[in-house]
N, CA, C and O of each residue as an XYZ file, in Angstrom:
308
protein
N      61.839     36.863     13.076
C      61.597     37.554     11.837
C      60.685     36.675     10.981
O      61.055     35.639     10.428
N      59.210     37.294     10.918
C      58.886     36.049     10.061
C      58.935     36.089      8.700
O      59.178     37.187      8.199
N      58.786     35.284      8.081
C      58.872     35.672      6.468
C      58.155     34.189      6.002
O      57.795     33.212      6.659
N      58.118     34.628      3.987
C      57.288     33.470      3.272
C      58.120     33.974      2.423
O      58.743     35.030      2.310
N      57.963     32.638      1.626
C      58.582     32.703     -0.157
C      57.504     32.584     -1.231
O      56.739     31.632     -1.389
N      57.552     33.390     -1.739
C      56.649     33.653     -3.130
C      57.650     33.835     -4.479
O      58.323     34.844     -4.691
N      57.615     32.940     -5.128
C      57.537     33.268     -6.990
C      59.677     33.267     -6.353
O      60.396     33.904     -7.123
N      60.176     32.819     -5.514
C      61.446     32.774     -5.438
C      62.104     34.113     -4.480
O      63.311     34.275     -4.304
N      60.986     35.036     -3.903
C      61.207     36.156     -3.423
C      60.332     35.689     -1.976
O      59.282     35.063     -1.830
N      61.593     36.503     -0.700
C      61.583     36.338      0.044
C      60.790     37.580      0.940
O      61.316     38.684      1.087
N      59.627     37.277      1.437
C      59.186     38.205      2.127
C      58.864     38.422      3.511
O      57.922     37.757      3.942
N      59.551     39.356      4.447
C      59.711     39.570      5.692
C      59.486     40.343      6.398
O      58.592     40.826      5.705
N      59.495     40.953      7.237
C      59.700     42.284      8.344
C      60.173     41.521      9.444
O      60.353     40.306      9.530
N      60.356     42.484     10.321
C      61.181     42.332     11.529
C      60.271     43.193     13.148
O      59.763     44.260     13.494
N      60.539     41.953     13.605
C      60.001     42.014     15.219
C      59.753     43.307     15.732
O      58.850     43.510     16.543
N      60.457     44.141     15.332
C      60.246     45.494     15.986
C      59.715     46.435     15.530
O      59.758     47.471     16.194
N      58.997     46.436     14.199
C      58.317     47.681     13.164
C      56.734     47.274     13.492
O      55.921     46.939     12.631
N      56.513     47.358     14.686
C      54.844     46.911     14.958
C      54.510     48.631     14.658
O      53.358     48.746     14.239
N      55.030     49.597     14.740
C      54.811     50.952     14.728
C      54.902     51.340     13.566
O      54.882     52.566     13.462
N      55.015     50.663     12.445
C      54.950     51.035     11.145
C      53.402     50.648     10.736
O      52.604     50.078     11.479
N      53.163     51.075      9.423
C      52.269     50.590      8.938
C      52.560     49.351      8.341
O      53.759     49.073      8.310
N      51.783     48.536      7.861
C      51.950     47.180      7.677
C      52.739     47.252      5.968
O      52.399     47.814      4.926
N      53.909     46.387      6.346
C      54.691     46.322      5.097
C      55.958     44.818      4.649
O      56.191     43.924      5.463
N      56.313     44.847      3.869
C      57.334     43.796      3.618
C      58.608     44.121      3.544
O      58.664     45.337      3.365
N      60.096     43.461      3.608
C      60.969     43.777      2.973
C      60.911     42.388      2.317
O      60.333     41.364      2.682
N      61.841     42.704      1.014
C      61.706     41.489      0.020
C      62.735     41.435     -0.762
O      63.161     42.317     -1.508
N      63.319     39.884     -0.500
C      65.111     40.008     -0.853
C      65.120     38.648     -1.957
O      64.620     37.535     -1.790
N      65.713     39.070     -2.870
C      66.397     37.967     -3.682
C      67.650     38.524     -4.220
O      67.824     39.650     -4.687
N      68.728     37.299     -4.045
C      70.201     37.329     -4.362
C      70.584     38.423     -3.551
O      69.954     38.499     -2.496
N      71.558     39.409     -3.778
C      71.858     40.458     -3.027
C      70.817     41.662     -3.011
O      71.018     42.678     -2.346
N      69.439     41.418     -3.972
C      68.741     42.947     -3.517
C      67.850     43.071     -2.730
O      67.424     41.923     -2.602
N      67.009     44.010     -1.818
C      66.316     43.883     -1.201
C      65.487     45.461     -1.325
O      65.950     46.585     -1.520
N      64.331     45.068     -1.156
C      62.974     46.368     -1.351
C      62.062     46.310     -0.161
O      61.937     45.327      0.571
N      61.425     47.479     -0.034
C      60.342     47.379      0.946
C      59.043     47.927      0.658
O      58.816     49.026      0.152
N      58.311     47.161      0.983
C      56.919     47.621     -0.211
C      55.782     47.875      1.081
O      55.821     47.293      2.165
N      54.849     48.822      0.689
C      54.192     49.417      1.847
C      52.933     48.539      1.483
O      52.487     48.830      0.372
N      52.161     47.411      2.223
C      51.046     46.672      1.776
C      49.725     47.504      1.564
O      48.897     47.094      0.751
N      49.494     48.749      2.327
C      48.299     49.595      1.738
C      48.680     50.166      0.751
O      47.811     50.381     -0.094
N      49.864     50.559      0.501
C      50.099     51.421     -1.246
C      50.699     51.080     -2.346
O      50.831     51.754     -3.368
N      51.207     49.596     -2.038
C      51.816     49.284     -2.833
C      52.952     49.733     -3.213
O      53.462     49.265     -4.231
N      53.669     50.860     -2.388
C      54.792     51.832     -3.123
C      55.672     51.191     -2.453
O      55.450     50.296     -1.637
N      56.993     51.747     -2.864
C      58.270     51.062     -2.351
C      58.945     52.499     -1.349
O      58.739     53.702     -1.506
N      59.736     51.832     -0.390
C      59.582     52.763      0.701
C      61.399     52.582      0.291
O      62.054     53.421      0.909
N      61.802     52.153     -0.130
C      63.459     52.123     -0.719
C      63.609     50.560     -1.614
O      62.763     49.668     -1.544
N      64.997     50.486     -2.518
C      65.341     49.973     -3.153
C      66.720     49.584     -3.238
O      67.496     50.520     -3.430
N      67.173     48.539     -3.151
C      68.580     48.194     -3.088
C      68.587     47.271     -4.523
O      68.263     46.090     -4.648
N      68.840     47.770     -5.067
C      69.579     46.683     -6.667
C      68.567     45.902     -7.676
O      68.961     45.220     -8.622
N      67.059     46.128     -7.292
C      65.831     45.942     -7.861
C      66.175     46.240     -8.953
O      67.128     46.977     -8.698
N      66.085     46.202    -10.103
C      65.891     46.748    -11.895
C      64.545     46.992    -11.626
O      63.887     46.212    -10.938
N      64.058     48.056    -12.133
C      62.326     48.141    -12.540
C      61.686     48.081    -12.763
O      60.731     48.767    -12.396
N      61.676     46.582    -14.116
C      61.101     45.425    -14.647
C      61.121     44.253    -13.082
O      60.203     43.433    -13.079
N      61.704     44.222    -12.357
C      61.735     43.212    -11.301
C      60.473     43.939     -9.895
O      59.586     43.305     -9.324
N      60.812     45.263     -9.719
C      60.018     46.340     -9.205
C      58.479     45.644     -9.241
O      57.735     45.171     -8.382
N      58.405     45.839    -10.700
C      57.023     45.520    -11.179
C      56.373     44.188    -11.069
O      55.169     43.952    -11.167
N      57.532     43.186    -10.807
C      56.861     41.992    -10.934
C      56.457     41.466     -9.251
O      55.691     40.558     -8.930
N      57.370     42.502     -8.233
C      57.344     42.649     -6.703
C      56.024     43.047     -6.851
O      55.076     42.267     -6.753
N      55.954     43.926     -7.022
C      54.483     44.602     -6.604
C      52.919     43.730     -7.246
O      51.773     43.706     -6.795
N      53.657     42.979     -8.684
C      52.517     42.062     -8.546
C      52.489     41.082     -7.766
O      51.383     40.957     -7.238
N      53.473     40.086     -7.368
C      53.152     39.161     -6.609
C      52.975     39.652     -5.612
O      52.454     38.736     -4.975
N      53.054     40.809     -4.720
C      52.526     41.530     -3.822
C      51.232     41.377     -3.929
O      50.698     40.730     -3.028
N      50.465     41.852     -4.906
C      49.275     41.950     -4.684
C      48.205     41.095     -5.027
O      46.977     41.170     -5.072
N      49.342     40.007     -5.322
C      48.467     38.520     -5.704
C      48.268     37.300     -4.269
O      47.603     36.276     -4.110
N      49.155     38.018     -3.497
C      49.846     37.361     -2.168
C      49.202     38.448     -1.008
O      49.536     38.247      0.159
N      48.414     39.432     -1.265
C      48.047     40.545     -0.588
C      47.515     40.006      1.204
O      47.818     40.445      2.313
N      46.753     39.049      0.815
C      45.466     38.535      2.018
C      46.485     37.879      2.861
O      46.673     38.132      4.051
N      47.171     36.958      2.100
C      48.420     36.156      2.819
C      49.226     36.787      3.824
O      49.399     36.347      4.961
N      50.008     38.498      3.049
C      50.833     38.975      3.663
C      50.159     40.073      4.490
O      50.896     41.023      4.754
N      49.114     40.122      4.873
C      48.423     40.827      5.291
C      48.402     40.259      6.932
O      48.832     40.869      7.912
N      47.586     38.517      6.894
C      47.306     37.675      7.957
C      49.079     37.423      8.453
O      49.429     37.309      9.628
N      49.858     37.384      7.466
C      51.468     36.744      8.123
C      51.734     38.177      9.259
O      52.227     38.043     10.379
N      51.271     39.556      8.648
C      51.253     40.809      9.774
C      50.486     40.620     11.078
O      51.001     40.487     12.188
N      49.166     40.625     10.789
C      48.214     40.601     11.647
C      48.209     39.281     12.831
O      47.537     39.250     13.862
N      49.088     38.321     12.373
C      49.245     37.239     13.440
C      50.638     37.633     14.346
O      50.876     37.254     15.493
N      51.410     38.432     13.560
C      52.700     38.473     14.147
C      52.125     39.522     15.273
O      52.314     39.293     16.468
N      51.306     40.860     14.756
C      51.270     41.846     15.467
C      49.768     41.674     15.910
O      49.133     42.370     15.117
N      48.875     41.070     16.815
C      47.672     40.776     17.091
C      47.391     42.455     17.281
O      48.257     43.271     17.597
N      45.564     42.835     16.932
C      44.885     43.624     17.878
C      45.757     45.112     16.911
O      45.569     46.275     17.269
């Protein structure tokens, strides 16, 4: 499972979603979200507040190129 830490938030996917489009799940303390890297939208939400939502999706997209290459190495081609 690979993952990186940004801004205290943990960002991951898992070995087997090569058939998805390219995305994160992203966990701090007990909550966890999944954010779609071409839309930025959240594909579900576990315990996020929506002020926290917002601050996911920015370091998302400040971390974009990063979490983009952490996909593209896991899933070559």
């Amino acid at each position: 499972m690979p993952s990186i830490l940004f801004d205290g938030y943990r960002f991951f996917f898992y070995s087997n979603e090569r058939n998805e489009p390219p995305h994160m799940h992203v966990r701090k303390g007990g909550s966890e979200t999944k954010i779609w890297l071409g839309t930025l939208e959240f594909a579900y939400n576990y315990g996020f507040a929506g002020q926290e939502l917002t601050r996911i999706r920015r370091v998302t997209r400040s971390h974009l190129n990063e979490l983009y290459d952490l996909w593209d190495d896991h899933f070559p081609g």
